[in-house]
TIGUFI-174094 format. One record per atom (N, C-alpha, C): x, y, z; residue in one letter. Coordinates in pm, whole numbers, plus 50000, padded with zeros to 5 digits. Example, Ala and Ser with C-alpha at 12.3 -4.5 7.8 and 13.67 -1.06 7.14 Angstrom:
REM residues 2
513194943150780A
512304955050780A
513204967050780A
512854977550708S
513674989450714S
512905000350787S
This chain:
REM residues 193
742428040281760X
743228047581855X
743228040781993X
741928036482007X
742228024982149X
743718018582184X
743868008982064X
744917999782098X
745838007482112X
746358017182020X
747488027682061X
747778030582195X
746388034682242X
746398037082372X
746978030382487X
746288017782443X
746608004282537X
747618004482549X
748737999382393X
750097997282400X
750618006082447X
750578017982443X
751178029382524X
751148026182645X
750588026982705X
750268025582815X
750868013482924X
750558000382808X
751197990882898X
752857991082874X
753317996982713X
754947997082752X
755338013782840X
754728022182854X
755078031082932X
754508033383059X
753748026383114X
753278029483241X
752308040283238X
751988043483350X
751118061583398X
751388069383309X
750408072483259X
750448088683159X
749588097183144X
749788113183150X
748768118383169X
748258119583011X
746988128583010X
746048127182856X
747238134882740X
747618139982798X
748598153882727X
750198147582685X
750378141982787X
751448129582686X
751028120482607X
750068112482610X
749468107382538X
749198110982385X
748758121682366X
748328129082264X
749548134182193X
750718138582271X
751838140382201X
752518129982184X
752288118582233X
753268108982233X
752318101182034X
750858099182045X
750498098881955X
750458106381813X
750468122381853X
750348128581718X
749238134981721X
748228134881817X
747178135881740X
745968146781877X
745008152881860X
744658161781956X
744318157482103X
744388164482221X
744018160882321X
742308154282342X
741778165882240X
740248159682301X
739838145882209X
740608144182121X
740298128182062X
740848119482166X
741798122482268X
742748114182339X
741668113182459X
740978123482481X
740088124382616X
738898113582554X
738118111382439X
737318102482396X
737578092782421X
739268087882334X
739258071982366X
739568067482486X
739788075982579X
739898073582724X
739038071382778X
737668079682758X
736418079482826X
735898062382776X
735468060982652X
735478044882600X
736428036582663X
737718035182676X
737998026682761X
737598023382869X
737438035282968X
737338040983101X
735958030583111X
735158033283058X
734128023883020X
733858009883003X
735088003282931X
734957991882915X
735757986082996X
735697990883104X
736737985483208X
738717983083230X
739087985783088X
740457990883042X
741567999283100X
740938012683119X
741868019383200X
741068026683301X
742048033583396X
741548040783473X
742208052683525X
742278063583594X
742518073183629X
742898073283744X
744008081483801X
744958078883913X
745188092983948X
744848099384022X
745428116284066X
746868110484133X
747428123884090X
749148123484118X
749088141384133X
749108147684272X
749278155684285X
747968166184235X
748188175284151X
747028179784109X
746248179484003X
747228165583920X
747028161283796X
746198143983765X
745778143383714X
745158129483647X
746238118483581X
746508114383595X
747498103183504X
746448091083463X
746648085783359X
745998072583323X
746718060783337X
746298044883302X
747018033583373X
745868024583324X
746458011883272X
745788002483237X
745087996783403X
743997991883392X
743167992483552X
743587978383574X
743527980583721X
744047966983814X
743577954983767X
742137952183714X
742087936983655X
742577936283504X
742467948783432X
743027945683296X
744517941983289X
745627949583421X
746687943983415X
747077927983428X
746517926583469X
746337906783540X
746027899283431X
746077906883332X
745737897583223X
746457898383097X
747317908783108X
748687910983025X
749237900283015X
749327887582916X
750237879582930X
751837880582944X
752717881282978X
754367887282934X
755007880782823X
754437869382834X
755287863882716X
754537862182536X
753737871782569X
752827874782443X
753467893782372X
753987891782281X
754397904882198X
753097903382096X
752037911582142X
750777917682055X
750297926482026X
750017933681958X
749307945881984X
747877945582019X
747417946982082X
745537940982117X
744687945182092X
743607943781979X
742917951181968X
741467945982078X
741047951082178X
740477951882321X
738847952682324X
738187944282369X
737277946782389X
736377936482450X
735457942682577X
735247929182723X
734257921082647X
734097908982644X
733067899482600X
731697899982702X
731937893982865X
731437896282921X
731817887883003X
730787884583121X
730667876283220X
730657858983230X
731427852883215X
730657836183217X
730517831183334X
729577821183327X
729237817083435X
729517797083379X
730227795083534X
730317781583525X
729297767683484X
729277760083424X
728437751583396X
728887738683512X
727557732183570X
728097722183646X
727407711783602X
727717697383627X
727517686883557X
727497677183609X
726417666083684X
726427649183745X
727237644283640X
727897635683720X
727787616883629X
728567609283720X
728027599683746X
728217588083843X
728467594784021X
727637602384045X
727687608984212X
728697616984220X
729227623984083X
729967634884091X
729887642984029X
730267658984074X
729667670784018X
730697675983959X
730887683183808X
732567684483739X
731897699383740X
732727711883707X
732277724083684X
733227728983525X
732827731983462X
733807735483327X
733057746683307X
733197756683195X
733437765183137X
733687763582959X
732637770182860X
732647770082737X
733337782282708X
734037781082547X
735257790182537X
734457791582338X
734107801982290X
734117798482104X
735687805682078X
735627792081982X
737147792881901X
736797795281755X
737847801281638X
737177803481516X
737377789781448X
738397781281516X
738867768981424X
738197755481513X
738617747781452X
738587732981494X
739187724181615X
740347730781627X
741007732181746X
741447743781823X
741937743981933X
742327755681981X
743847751882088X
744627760682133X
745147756982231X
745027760582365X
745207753282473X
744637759982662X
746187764382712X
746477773582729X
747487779382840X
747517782382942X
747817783383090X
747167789483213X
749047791083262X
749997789783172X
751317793283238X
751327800083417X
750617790583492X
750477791583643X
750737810983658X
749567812483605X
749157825783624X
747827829083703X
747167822483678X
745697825783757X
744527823383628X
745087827483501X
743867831483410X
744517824283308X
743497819583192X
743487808683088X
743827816182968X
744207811582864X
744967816482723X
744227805682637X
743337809382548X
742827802582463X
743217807782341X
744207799182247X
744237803282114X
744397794382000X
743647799781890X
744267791581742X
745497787981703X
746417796781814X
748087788581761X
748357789181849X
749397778281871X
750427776881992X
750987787082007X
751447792782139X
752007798082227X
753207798782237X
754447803182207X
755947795382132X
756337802782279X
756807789982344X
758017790482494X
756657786182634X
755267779882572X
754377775682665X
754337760982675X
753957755982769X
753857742182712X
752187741582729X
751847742482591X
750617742682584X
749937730082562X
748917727182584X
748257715382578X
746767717182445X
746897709782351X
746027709482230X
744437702882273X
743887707482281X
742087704682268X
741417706482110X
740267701682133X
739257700182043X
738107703182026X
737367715981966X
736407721681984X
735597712681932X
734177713181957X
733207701981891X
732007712481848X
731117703881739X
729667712281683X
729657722781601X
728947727381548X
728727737681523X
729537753081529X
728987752981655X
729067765481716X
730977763181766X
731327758781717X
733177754081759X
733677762481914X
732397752581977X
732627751482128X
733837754382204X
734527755082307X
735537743382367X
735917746282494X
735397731082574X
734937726582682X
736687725882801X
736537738382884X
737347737982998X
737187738483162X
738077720683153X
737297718983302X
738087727583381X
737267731983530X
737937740183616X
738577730483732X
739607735483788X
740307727883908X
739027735284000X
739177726284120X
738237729284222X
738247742284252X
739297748484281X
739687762884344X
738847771284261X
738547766684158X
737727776684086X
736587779184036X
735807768884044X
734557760684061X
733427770384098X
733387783484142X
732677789884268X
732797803184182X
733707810684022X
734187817584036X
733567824683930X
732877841283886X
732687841483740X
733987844183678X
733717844083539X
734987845583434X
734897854983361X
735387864383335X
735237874983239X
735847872483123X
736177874582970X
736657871282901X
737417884582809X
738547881782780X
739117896082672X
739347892982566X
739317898282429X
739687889482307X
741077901282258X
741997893582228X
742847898182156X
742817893381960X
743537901181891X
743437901681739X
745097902481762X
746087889981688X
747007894181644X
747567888181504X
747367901281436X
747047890181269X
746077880481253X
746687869081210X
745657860081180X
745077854781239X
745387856481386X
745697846181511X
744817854881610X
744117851281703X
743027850681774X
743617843881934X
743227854982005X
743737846882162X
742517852982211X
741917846682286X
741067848082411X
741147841782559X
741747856082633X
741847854582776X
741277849482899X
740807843883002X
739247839383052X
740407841883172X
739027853583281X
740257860383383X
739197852083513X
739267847083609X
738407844383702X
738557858583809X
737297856683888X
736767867983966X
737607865784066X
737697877284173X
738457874184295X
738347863884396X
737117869384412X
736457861084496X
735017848184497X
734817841184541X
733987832784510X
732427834884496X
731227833484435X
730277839784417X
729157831884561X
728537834284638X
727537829584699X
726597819584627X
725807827284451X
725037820284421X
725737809684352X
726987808784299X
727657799284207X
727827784584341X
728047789984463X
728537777984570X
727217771884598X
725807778484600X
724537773684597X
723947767184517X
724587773584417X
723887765484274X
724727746784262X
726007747784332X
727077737784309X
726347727984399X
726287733284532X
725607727384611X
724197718184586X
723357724184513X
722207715684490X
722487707584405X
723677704184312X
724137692484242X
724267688384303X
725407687084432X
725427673484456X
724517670584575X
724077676784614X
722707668684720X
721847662784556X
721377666284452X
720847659284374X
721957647684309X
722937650784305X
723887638584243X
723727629284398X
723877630884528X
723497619484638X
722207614284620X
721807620984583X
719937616184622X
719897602084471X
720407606084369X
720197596584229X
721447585784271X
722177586284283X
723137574884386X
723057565984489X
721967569984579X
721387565684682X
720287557384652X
């Protein structure tokens, strides 16, 4: 009933619990559950409109709606990543690990802000093909500078066979991530020197 929810939601906008439930079929207080679980996983949120409650996919989950993706999503937050930073030759790179289910994957960022990782191309993206490595079918994305500083949250979508995972960066830049960056390269100067 989640995803129902979702999709509702993102093709109709604001709704209160009681449209919802009629718009689904199905009772209000099952509709108040999967709300509360979302509400939870950071998904939706609650908006007073007068003397009433309306619901609404929440301000960072919208930012991550791709538009040119027709999916139904089945939703749920991975968590937090944190940037990996890296010497070699007196310079410090910052990337980001992504698990893919296959061998390859594809990178999208259609100058949106946030990354599109999936097992199939993207049809109307110009996507660029990578290569997961090991085991654990890794796959290694470097960050442009601007982002270097930033955590990443991650969303997984299910559509059919096909597997997309979202990677949303934080607003703003972290203190300990610019500290932590920082002591690379005073240690990448010091092994150069």
């Amino acid at each position: 009933m989640e995803g129902q929810i979702v999709w509702l939601l993102s093709n109709r906008g604001e709704l209160t619990a009681a449209e919802i439930a009629e718009a689904l079929g199905v009772p209000r207080h099952r509709v108040m559950k999967a709300l509360r679980l979302l509400y939870f996983k950071g998904v939706v949120e609650p908006v007073k409109r007068g003397r009433g409650y309306y619901w609404r996919l929440a301000g960072g989950h919208m930012a991550v709606i791709p538009l040119h993706l027709t999916l139904r999503p089945v939703l749920y937050l991975e968590g937090v990543i944190e940037p990996v930073y890296r010497r070699s030759r007196g310079r410090v790179n910052a990337f980001i690990f992504v698990h893919v289910r296959g061998k390859t994957f594809w990178l999208c960022d259609c100058d949106t802000g946030y990354f599109i990782a999936t097992d199939e191309p993207i049809a109307g993206c110009n996507c660029k093909m990578k290569h997961a490595f090991g085991s654990k079918k890794l796959g290694m994305i470097y960050l442009p500078r601007d982002l270097y500083f930033r955590y990443w949250r991650s969303y997984k979508y299910d559509n059919g066979d096909v597997e997309f995972v979202l990677l949303v960066p934080e607003s703003g830049n972290s203190p300990h991530l610019v500290h932590k960056y920082e002591s690379y390269v005073r240690g990448a100067t010091q092994q150069s020197s």
